[in-house]
Residue frames relative to the residue before (quaternion, step in Angstrom):
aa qw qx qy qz dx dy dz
X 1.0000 0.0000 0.0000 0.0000 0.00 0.00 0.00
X 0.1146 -0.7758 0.5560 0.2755 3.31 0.22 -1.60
X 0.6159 -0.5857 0.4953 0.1798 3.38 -1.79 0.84
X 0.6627 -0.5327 0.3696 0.3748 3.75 -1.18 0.92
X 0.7136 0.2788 -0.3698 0.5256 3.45 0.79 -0.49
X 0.6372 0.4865 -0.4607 0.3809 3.85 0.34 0.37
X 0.6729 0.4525 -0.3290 0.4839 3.54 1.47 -0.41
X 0.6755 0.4449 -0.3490 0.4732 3.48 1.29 -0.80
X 0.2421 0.7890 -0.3096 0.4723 3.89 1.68 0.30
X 0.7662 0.4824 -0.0055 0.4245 2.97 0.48 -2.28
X 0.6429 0.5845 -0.2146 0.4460 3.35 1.20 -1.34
X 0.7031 0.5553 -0.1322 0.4241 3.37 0.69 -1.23
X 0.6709 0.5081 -0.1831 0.5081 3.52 1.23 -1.20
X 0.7379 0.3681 -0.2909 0.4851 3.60 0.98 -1.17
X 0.5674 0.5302 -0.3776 0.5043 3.93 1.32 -0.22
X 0.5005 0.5404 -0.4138 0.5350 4.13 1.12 -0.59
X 0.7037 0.4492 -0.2385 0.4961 3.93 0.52 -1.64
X 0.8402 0.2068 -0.4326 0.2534 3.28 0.47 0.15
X 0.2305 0.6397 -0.5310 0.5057 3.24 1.76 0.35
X 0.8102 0.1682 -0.3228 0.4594 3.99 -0.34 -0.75
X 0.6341 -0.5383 0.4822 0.2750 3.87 0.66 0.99
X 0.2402 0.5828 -0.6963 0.3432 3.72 0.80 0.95
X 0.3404 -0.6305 0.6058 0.3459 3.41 -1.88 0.47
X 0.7890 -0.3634 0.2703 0.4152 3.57 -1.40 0.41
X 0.8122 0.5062 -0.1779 0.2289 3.28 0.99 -0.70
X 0.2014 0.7746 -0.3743 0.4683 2.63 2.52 0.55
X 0.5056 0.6621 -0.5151 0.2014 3.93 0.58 -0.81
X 0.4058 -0.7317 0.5200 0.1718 3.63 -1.03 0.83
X 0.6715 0.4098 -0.2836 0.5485 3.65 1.22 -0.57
X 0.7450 -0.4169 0.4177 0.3109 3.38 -2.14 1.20
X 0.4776 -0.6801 0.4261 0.3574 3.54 -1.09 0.17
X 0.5534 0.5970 -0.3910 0.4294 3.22 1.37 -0.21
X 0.6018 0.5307 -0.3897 0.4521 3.77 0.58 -0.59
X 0.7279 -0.3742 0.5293 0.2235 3.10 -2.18 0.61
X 0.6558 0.5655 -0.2869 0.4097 3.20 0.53 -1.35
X 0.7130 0.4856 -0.2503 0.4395 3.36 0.50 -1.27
X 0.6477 0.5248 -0.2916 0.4691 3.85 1.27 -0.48
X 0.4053 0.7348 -0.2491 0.4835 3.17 1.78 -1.08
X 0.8877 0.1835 -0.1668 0.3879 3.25 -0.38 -1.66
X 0.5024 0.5858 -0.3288 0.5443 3.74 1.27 -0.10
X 0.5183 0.4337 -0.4545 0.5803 3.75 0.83 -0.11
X 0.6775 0.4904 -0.2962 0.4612 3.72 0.79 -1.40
X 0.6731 0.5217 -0.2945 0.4337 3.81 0.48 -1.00
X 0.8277 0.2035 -0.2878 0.4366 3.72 0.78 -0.73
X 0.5965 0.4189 -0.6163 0.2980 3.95 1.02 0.40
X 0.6435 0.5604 -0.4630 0.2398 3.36 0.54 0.33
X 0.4587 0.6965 -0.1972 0.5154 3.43 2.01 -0.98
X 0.2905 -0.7697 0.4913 0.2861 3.57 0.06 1.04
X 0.6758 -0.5964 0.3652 0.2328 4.17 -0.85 -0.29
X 0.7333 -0.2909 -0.0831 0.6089 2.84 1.42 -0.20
X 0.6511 -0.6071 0.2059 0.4064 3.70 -0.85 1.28
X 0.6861 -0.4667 0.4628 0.3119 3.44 -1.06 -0.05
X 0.3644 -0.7961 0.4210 0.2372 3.92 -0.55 0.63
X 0.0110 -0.7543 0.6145 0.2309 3.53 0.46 0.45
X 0.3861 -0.7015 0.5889 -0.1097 3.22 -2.00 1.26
């Protein structure tokens, strides 16, 4: 599973990776784990929703 300070860990790291424009698939944790949901919560409030239109 992991502990509040390993998920809130997880959160932070996957929101940092996307500030430097890692793709999602950069995540360090198993797909089965919390963690791995964790840092993907973190990865997409920073990741805007949908890209910009270039004109």
């Amino acid at each position: 599973m992991g502990t509040r300070e390993e998920i809130t860990r997880a959160v932070v790291e996957g929101a940092e990776a996307s500030h430097r424009g890692n793709r999602p698939t950069a995540c360090p944790y198993p797909a089965d784990t919390l963690l791995r949901t964790a840092w993907i919560r973190g990865y997409a409030t920073v990741r805007p929703l949908t890209e910009p239109r270039a004109e």
